[in-house]
N, C-alpha and C positions, 0 to 999 in steps of 0.2 A: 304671801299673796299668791293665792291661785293662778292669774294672768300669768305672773311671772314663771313659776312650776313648770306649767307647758308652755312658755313661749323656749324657756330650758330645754325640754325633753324634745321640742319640736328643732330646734338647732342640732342637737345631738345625733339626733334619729337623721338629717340630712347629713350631717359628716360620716356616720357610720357608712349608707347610703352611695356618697360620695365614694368612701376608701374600700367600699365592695365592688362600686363601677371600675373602679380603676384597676383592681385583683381583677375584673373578669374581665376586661379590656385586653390589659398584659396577656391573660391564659388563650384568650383567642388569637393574639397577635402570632403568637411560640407557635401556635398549631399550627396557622397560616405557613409561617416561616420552616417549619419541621415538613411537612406536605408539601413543599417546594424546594427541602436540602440540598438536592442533588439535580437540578437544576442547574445547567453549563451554558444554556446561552442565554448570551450577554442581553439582548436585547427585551427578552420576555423578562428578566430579574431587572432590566432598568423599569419596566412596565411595573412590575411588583412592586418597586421602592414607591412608584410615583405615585400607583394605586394606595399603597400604605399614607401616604401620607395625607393624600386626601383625604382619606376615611378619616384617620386622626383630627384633622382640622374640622371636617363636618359635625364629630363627635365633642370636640370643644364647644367648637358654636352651638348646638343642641344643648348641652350640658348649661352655658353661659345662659342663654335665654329663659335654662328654667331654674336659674338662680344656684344654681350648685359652681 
């Protein structure tokens, strides 16, 4: 059945999709964190962490809403 073919290749093509967001997520996270190594006070790295985190959860919630 044709419907079926690409309702296949359209699942596929969103996981592929999916496992590319999350490789290029990771790769910007590292960059963030490598540009901020050396980095000794305390207060702008708890700033960093917090900021990290919320980026992550807005990026879930984005990603949730458009079904991945």
């Amino acid at each position: 059945m044709v419907f079926s073919h690409d309702l296949r290749e359209f699942i596929l093509r969103a996981r592929v999709l999916k496992l590319y967001r999350q490789d290029e997520l990771r790769h910007m996270m590292r960059e963030e964190m490598e540009k901020n190594r050396k980095c000794n006070d305390r207060q702008k790295i708890r700033f960093l962490l917090s900021e990290g985190i919320e980026r992550l959860k807005r990026l879930d919630e984005m990603l949730d809403m458009q079904g991945h």
